[in-house]
N, C-alpha and C positions, 0 to 999 in steps of 0.2 A: 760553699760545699756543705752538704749535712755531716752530720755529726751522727755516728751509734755511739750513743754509750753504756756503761754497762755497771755495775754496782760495784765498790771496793770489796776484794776480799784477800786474804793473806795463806800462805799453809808454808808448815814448820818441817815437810817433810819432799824429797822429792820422789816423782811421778814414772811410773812404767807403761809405757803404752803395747799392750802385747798382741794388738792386732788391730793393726792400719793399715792403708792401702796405697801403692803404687798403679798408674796404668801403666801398661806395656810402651815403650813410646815407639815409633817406626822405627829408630833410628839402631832399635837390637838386632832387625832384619840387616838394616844397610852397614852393619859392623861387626857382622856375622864370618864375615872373611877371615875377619883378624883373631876368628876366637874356635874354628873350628877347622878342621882336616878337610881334604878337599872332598872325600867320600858325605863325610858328616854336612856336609856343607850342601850337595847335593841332592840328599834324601831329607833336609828341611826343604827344600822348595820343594818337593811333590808331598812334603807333610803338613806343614805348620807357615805358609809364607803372608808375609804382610804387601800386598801390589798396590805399591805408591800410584803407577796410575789411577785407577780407579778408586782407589781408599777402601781398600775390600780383605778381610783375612778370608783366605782361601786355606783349608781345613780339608785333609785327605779329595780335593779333589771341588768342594763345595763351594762358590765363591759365596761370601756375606756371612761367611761362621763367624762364631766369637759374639762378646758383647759391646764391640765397638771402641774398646780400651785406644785404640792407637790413633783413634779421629779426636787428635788433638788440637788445642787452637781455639776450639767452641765454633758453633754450626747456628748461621740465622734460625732463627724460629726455635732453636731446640734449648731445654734447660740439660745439661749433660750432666748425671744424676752420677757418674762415675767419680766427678773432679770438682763435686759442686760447695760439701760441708769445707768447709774454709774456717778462718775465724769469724765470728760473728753469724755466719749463716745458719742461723737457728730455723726449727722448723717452720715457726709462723711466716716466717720469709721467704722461705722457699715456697710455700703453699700462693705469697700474694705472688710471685714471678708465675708462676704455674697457672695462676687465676691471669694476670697478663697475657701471659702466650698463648691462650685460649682464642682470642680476636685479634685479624688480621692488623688491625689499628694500633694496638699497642705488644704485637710481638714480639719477642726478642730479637735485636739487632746484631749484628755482625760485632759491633763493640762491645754490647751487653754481654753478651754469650761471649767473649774472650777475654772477660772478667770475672764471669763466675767458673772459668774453666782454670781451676788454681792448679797451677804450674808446679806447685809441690808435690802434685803425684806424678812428675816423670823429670822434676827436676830437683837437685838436693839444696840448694844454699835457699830456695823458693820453700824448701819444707822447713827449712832451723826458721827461716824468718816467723815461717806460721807456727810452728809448736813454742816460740816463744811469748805467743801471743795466748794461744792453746793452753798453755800450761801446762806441756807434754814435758819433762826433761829428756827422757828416753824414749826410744822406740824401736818397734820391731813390723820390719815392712814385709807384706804379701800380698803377689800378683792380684790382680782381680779376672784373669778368662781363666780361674781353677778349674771352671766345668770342662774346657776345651783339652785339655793336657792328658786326661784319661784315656779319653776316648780316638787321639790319634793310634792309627794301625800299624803306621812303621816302624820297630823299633829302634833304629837308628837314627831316623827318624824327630822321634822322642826323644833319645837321649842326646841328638845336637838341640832341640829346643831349649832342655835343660841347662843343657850346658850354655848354652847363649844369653838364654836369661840370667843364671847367676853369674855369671862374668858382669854382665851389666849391672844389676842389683849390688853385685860387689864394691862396683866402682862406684856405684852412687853412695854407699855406706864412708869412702873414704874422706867424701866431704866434713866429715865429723866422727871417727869411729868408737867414740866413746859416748855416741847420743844414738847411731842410727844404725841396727843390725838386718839384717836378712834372715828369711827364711827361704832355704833352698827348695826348689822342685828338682822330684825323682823322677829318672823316666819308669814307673813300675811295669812297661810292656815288659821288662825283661831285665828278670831282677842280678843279673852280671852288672849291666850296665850297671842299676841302681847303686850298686855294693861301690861301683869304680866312681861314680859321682859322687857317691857321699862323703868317703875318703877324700875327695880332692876337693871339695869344701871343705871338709872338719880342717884341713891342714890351713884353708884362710881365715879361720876360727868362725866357721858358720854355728850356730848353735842348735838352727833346726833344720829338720825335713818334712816338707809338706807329703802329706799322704791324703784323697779321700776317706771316706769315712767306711763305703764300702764303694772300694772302686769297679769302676765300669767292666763289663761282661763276667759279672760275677767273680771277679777279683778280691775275694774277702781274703783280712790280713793273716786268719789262723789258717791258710792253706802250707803246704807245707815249703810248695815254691819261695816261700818269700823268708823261711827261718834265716838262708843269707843274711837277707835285709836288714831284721831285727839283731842277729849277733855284732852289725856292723854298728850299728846303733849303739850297742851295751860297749864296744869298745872302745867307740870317739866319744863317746857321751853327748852325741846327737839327741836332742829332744827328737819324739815323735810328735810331731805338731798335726795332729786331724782338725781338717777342715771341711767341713761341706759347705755347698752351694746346691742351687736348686737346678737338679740333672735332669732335665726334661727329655733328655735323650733324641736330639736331633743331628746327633753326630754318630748313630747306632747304626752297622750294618746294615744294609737292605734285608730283612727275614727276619733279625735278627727278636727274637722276643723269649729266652732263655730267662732274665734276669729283670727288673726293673726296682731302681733305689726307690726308697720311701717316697721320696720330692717327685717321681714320676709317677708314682698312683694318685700323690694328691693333687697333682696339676690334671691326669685323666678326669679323677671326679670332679672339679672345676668346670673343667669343659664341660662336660658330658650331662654334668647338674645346672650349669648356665648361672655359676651363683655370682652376685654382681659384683665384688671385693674381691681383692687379692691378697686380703689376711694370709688366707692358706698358705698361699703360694711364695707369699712373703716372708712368712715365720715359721708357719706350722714344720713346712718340709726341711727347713736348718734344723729344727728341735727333733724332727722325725728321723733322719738320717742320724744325727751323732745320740739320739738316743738307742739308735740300731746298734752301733759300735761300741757304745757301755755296756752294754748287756753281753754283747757275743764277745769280748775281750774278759769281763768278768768272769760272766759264768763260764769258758770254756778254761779260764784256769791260764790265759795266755801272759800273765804277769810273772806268774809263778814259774813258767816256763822259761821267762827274760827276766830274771830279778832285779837286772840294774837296770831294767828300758825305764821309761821316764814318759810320760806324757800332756800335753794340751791340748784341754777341747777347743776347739776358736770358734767364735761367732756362733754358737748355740742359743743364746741368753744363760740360764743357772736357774731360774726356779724352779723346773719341771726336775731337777737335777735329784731331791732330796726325797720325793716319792718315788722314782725311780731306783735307786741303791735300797728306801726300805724295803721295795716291792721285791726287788732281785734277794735280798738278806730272806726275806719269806718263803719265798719260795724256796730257796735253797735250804732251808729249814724243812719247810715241808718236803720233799720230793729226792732228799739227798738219798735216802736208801733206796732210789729208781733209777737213780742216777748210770747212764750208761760211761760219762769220763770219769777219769780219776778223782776222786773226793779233792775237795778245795783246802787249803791249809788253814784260810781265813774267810772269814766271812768276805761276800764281793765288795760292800761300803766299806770296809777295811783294809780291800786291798785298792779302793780308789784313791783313799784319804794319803795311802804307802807309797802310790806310783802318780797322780795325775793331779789337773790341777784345770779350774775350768776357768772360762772367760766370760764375761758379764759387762754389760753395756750402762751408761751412765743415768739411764734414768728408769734403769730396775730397781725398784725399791723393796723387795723382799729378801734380797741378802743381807741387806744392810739390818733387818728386822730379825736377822736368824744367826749375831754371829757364833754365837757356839758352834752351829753345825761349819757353815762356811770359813771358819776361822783362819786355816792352813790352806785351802786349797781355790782360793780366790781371787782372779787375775783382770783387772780394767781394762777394756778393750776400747777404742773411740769410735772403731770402724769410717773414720777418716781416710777417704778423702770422699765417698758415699754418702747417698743420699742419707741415710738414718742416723750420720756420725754428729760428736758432738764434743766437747775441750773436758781438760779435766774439771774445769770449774762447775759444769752440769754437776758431774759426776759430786764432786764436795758439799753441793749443794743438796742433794739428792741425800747424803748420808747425813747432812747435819740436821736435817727435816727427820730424820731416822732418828735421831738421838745416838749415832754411832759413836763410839770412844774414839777417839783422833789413833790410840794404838793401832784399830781396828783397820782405821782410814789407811795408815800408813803400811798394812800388809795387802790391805785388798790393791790399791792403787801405785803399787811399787814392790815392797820389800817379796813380796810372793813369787812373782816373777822373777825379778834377781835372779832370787835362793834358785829356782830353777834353770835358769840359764845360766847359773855362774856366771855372774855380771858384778862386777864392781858398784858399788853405789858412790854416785857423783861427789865429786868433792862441791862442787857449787852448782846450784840449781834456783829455778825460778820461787820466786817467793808470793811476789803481789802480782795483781791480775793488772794489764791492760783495761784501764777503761774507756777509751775512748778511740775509736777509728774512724776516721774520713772517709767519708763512700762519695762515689759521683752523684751529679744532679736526679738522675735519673730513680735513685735508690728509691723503694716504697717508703712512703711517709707511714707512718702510726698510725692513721687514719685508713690508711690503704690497704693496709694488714688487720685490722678489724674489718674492713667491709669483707678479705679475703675469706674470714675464718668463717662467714657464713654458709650454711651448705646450699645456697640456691646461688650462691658465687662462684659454684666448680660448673655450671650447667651453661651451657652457651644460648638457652634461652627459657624466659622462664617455664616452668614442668608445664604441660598440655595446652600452649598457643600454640593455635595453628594446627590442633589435632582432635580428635572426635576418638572414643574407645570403640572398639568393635570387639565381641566376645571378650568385655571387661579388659582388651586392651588399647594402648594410644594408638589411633595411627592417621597418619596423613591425612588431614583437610581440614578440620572444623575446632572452634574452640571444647574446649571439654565445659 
């Protein structure tokens, strides 16, 4: 059998993973009985249902919502980009399995694809085996269909969703409770509920609650419906955990065009401009959305408002983070005597560094270049179990290429987090890295992942065989 291996490396300090990923599994639907009222019970299937027959989440009514979390197992031909970052699964690998699956001859198999579909995102004793490999000591787990939870209609609805997921989420944390915590989902349709959820995670010792960033049909957090929310917040000492994902809004009323988040103007001009990447759609709209929420939390003064609320941005990245607060400190400079709210007490990068705390992926390297600024407010994220995720070993490596102080290492990759979730720091933790894992026959060779990273390797035949340009473009018949 081949062999990965991997280079020795050691760390003195241990690791917080503050935003990884679980998939949903079916089995939250089929165990839903035991965890909610018979009302509660009955208004998630006409809201939120997962139908085992067909393998379909049906969403207000839609069958095929969601992003496919609960098609677990792995699917011939498909690489499942949900459960795929594993240990070892670095990018260049991913890209040769994806160069594979392109031709029918060497597709992914029914085996293949139920090996790269890691069982740690819906199964717990599957996930300590992999963060010991990872180099994760701790972690903090979150759903991946965030988009789908906004946008159900029913309130009750939503609030059995909620409720069934973190029963679930909970029970998967007991496998280890001093490695593996949850982050709860709120039903925000209907902020009663919300206030009665939170409460009854804080009491299991949740430490956060998922919120979008600006939630759907124009649900932004400085409305005054939701000051419940945030007082509930200040007195469990609930983290507000913001999280976005990319809200393309296919789960939006029929009419409905009142509102549209950042991520669904940039996926419009995608379309609309026919541009060939999915950069935009991939990055820009996470940084678009939770940059929308810095600013309208800032400048409207809503810190000051909740003095003990607490926050994390997730899965943003962090660089665009530091022109942002000066931008907002500027302005607030300039424009303060126009100002129609209440004058601010602090400056808004003042009151970010006071209350929030952002998250950052392993192979950012401009935080690691800026720790003055990042110093206190800087949280490692793997985004495990996802396509872009990556161990914390990237991540050390990425800072020690930086000339990072290992001080520095051990706030960014751990201690930061803690401090913010009141977490205990481990009494024993990983030290040396894994080098060496056994892959099947089948694994790309060295060779194979070089021919991958070429870019006339993603194209299923070479660019203009078989085609002739007509008004300067390809198309069907003739060589170019």
């Amino acid at each position: 059998m081949p062999t990965q291996e991997f280079a020795p490396m050691t760390k003195d300090f241990p690791t917080f993973d503050c935003d990884a990923h679980v998939t949903e599994p079916p089995w939250i639907w089929e165990r839903a009985k035991d965890w909610l009222t018979k009302d509660e019970l009955e208004a998630l299937k006409t809201t939120m249902w997962f139908d085992q027959k067909t393998k379909q989440l049906i969403v207000n009514g839609h069958a095929g919502a969601g992003l496919g979390s609960q098609r677990i197992g792995g699917t011939p031909g498909v690489v499942n980009i949900l459960s795929l970052a594993g240990p070892g699964l670095k990018h260049d690998i991913q890209r040769a399995l994806n160069v594979r699956n392109l031709h029918p001859e060497t597709a992914i198999s029914q085996e293949q694809a139920a090996y790269l579909d890691h069982k740690g995102s819906y199964e717990p004793q599957a996930r300590l085996r992999d963060m010991d490999v990872q180099g994760i000591d701790q972690v903090m787990i979150i759903p991946t269909d965030i988009d789908t939870y906004p946008w159900l209609q029913n309130a009750v609805g939503a609030k059995a969703m909620c409720k069934a997921y973190n029963e679930w989420a909970y029970e998967y944390c007991q496998a280890d409770p001093e490695r593996i915590f949850f982050a709860a989902l709120l039903p925000m349709q209907d902020p009663v509920f919300a206030v009665e959820e939170l409460y009854r995670v804080a009491d299991k010792g949740c430490r956060v609650g998922l919120v979008r960033p600006v939630d759907a049909m124009g649900n932004y957090p400085i409305q005054p419906k939701y000051e419940p929310v945030w007082q509930a917040m200040q007195e469990t000492g609930v983290v507000y955990g913001m999280h976005p994902f990319p809200a393309f809004g296919a789960l939006k009323p029929p009419g409905y065009t009142a509102q549209y988040s950042g991520a669904e103007l940039i996926a419009r001009t995608v379309v609309t401009s026919s541009l060939p990447h999915q950069f935009l759609t991939n990055v820009q709209n996470f940084q678009s959305e939770a940059a929308l929420w810095v600013v309208m939390v800032l400048m409207s003064g809503f810190f000051e408002q909740y003095p003990k609320l607490n926050a994390a941005v997730f899965e943003a990245s962090s660089t665009w983070l530091s022109f942002l607060l000066d931008e907002c400190d500027k302005m607030y400079k300039l424009y303060r005597n126009e100002r129609e709210l209440p004058p601010l007490k602090r400056l808004p990068s003042e009151t970010f560094f006071a209350h929030c705390v952002t998250g950052f992926e392993g192979d950012e390297a401009p935080p690691s270049r800026l720790p003055e600024f990042y110093g206190d407010i800087l949280a490692w994220s793997s985004d495990v179990y996802h396509h872009d995720g990556d161990d914390a070993w990237r991540a050390i490596e990425m800072m020690r290429e930086c000339n990072l102080a290992e001080s520095h290492q051990t706030k960014f990759l751990g201690e930061n987090a803690r401090k913010l979730y009141h977490i205990d720091t481990p009494k024993t933790f990983i030290r040396e890295r894994v080098t060496e894992i056994e892959r099947p026959d089948w694994w790309p060779s060295e060779a194979e992942i070089q021919r991958a990273l070429e870019p006339e390797a993603s194209l299923v035949r070479p660019y203009g065989e078989g085609a002739h340009r007509v008004n300067g473009h390809a198309a069907e018949g003739d060589r170019v």
